[in-house]
Every structure is written in structure tokens, then in C-alpha cells.
N, C-alpha and C positions, 0 to 999 in steps of 0.2 A: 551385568545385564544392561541393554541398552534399549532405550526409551522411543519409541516412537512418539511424535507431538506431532499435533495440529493448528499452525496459527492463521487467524486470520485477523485480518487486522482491515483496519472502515477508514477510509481517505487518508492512505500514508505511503511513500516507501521507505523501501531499509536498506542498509547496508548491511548491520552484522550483528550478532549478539556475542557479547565476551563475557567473561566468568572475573567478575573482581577481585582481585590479588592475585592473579595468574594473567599470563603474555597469551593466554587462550583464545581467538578468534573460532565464530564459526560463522562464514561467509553465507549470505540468504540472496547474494546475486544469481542471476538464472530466471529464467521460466515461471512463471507464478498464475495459476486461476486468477479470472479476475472478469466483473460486472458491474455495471454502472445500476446505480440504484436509483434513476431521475426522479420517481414517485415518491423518492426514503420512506420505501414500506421495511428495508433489512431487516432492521433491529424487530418490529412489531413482528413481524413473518418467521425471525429466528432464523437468518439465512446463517446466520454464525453456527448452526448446529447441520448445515448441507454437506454431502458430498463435495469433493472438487469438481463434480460431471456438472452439478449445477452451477457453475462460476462457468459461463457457454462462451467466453473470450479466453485466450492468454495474452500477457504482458512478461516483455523484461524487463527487471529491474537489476542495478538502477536504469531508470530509462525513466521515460514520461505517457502520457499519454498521447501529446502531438506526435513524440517518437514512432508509437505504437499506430497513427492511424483511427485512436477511438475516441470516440465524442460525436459530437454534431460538425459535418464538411464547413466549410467556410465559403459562400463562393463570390469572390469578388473578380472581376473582369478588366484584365487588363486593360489601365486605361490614363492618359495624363492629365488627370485632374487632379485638384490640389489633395481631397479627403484621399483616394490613392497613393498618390505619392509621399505623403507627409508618414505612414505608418509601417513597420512590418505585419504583416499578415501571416497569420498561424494556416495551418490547412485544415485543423479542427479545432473543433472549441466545444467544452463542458467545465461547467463549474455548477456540483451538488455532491451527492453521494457515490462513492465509489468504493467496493468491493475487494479484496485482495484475497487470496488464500494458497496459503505454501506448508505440504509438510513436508515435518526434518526429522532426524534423528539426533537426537542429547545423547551426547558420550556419555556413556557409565558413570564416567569420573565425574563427571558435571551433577549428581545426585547430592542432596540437600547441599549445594553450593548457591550462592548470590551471580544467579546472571543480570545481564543489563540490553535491553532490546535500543536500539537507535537508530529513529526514524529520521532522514531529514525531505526538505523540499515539500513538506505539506503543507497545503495551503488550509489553513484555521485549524482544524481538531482531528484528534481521531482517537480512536477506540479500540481496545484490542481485546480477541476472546484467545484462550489457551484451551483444545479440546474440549470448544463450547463453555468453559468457564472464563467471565468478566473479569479485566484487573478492574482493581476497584479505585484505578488513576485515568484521566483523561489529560490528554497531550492538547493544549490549546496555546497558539501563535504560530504568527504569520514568519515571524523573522528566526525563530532559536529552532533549533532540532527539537524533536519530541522524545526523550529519555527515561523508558520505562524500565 
């Protein structure tokens, strides 16, 4: 029997979730729902239990958001002064909350097995629901992967 899930997950990407003690990968790169949440109403609002229709962006990952185009434009003007020239410049910029939601399908075989979700490139925390249920870990740092 094979399992239909729904993850969403609050300011992360991923690469893959694997099953421990097995060479198992399942790849979460691709296409994924996704909404900036600037007010961080999510969690109070329960966007963890929405539709994909309501995530009104898509993102790839892995990718970023500058990749992607979303956030707030940047607009700096070309020009030869020193505050110009001394930086690189993004083309957008956000930093708060941010949305993600992708469903998969869990092989059969993967049923009361130990997976393992791994997030890298988040900047501070994130959060993750499984078909609207909370893990009851929070991934916090700037520098390590987040390894749920």
C-alpha cells in the first residue's frame, strides 16, 4: 500500500529524505508551493493544514528565493560610487517567514521504518507539519543543516 503525505515545512529547503539503515533516497527536488508569510500570521492561521492552491507562488528547490525572483525587488542604480561599487547586490531581498509545501508519496516499504528529512541553507529555524501534524523538533542554526 502506498502512502500519500503531505509536507510542509516554515523557512527551509531540502534535498531528500532517506530511510536509516538502507541506501534508500527519495529526492524532494522539483516544484514545491510556496508563500512568504511577512506578517508570520502561518502558524496562528494554521496555513500548515491549507491546500497547495493556497501556497499562490511556486519555488524550485534546491534553489533560493533570489533564484526564484521572490521577496521584496532591490533597486539600486547603477552608479560609480563607493556604497555601489564596494557590494554585490541581490535583485530581491526578504528575510521572515516563509512557507513551503510539497506532496510525495512514501514507498510501502518505507512503513514503520526511521526516515530522516534534511534541510540545508536555512537561515535560523524552521518548523515542520506532516499532514498537518507538528514534529515535535525545531531545526535552529544559521551554520549546520537542520536534521529531522
Amino acid at each position: 500500500m502506498t502512502m500519500l503525505k503531505k509536507i510542509l515545512f516554515f523557512i527551509s529547503f531540502t534535498l531528500s529524505i532517506s530511510v536509516m539503515g538502507q541506501q534508500k533516497y527519495l529526492s524532494l527536488a522539483g516544484n514545491w508551493a510556496f508563500k512568504i508569510d511577512s506578517l508570520n500570521v502561518g502558524e496562528k492561521e494554521q496555513w500548515f493544514n491549507e491546500p497547495s492552491s493556497f501556497f499562490t507562488q511556486k519555488i524550485k528547490l534546491p534553489g533560493t528565493m533570489d533564484d526564484a525572483g521572490l521577496g521584496n525587488p532591490v533597486k539600486v542604480l547603477p552608479d560609480l560610487k563607493r556604497e555601489v561599487m564596494l557590494h554585490l547586490w541581490r535583485k530581491v531581498s526578504y528575510t521572515g517567514a516563509a512557507w513551503y509545501q510539497k506532496e510525495i508519496i512514501i514507498p510501502a516499504g518505507w512503513e514503520d521504518k526511521y526516515a530522516e528529512i534534511f534541510l540545508e541553507r536555512v537561515i535560523w529555524a524552521t518548523s515542520i507539519w506532516i499532514d498537518g501534524k507538528p514534529l515535535n523538533e525545531k531545526g535552529e542554526s544559521l551554520v549546520a543543516p537542520h536534521t529531522f
